[in-house]
C-alpha positions in Angstrom: -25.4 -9.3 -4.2 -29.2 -9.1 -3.4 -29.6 -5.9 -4.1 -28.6 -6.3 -7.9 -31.1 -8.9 -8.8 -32.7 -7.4 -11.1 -36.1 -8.7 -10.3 -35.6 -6.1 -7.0 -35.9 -3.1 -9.9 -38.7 -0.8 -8.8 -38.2 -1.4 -5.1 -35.8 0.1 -2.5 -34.0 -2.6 -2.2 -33.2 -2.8 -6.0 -29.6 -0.9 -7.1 -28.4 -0.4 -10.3 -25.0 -1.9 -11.3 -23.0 -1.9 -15.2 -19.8 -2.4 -15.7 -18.1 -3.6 -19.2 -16.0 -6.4 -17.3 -18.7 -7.7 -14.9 -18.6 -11.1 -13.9 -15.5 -11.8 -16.6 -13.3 -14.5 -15.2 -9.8 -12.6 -16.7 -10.5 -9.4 -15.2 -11.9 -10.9 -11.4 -8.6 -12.6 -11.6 -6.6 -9.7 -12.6 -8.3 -7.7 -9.9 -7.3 -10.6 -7.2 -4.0 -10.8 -8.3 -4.0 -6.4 -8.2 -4.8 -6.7 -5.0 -2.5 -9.6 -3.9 0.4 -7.5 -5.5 -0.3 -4.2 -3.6 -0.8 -6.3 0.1 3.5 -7.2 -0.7 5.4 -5.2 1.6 6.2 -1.3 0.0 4.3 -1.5 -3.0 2.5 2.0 -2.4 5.4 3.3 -1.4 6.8 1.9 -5.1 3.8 2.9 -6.7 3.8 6.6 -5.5 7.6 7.0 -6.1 7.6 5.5 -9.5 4.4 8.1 -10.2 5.6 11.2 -8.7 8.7 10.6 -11.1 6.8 10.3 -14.1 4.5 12.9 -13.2 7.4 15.7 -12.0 9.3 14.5 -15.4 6.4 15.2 -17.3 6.1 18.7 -15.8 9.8 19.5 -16.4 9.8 18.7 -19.9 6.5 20.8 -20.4 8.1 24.4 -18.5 11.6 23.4 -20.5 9.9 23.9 -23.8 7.5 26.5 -22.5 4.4 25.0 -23.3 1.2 25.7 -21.3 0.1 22.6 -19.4 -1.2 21.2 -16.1 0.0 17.8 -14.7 -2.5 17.2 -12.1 -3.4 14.9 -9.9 -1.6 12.4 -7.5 1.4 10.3 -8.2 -0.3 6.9 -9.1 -2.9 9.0 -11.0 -2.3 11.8 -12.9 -3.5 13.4 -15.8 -2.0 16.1 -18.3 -3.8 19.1 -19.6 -2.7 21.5 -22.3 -4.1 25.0 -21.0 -3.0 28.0 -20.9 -5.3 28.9 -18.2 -5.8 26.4 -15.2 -9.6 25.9 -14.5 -10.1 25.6 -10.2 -10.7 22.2 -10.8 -7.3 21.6 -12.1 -5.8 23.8 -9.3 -7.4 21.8 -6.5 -5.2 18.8 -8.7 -8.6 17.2 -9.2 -8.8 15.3 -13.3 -12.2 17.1 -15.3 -15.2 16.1 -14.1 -16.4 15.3 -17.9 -15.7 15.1 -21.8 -16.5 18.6 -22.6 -14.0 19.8 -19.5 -11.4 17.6 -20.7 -11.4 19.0 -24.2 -11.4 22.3 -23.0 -8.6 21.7 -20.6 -6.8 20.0 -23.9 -6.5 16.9 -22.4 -7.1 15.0 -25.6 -3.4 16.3 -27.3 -2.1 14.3 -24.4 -3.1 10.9 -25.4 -2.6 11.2 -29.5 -0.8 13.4 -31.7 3.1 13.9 -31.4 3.3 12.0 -28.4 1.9 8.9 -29.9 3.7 9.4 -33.1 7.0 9.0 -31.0 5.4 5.6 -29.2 4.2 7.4 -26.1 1.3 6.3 -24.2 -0.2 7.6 -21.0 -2.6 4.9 -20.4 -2.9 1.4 -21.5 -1.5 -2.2 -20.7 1.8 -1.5 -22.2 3.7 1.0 -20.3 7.7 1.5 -21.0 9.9 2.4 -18.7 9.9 5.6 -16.6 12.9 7.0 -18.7 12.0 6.1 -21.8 8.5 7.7 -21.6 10.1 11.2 -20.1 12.6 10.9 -23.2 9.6 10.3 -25.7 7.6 12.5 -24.0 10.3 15.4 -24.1 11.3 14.8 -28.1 7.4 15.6 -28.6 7.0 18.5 -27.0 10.3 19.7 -28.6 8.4 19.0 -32.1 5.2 20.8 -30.6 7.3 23.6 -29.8 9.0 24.2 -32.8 6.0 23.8 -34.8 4.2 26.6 -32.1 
């Protein structure tokens, strides 16, 4: 910890830290409990399964309404990009490496529009159920389709 004493800037010894949570008693105790939850027996295994179903049902609803999109990324952590033309950092299934690539890839239509009008969220603490999202998600792209 040393090495973030600020006193230290200016020398080689000094590094640079932020972070918006920092030091916050709730989140150093959600991140213990994080870990103690993925140290139980088969939680990866959980976690990838549970992801790679969300993610492949996510790609299935987009080629059933044939809508140009990229789900990319692995199963615990995935993102969705509506393109029409996959940039090689989506085909190496690697997420934007900024804003400006993210709008371009139209990740933004992803997180608001339709799919939040009909409840769905992609990220954020309150996550329904693996069939429920893939139904939400689908009825969305069925409006985006008709509207397209």
């Amino acid at each position: 910890m040393r090495h973030f004493d600020a006193a230290l800037e200016g020398t080689p010894d000094y590094v640079w830290q932020a972070g918006t949570f920092n030091g916050n008693a709730i989140a150093c105790a959600a991140g213990l409990a994080t870990l103690a939850e993925l140290r139980r027996p088969g939680a990866y295994e959980r976690l990838f399964k549970t992801g790679g179903r969300l993610r492949d049902g996510l790609a299935a609803a987009v080629r059933k309404h044939g809508l140009a999109a990229q789900v990319s990324g692995e199963p615990p952590v995935f993102d969705l990009f509506f393109t029409d033309r996959p940039s090689s950092i989506i085909a190496r299934r690697s997420p934007p490496t900024g804003q400006a690539h993210a709008l371009q890839s139209g990740a933004a239509p992803a997180r608001s529009g339709e799919g939040r009008q009909q409840g769905l969220r992609l990220a954020g603490p309150h996550r329904p159920d693996v069939d429920d999202t893939l139904e939400i998600f689908d009825q969305a792209l069925a409006a985006i389709a008709a509207d397209a």
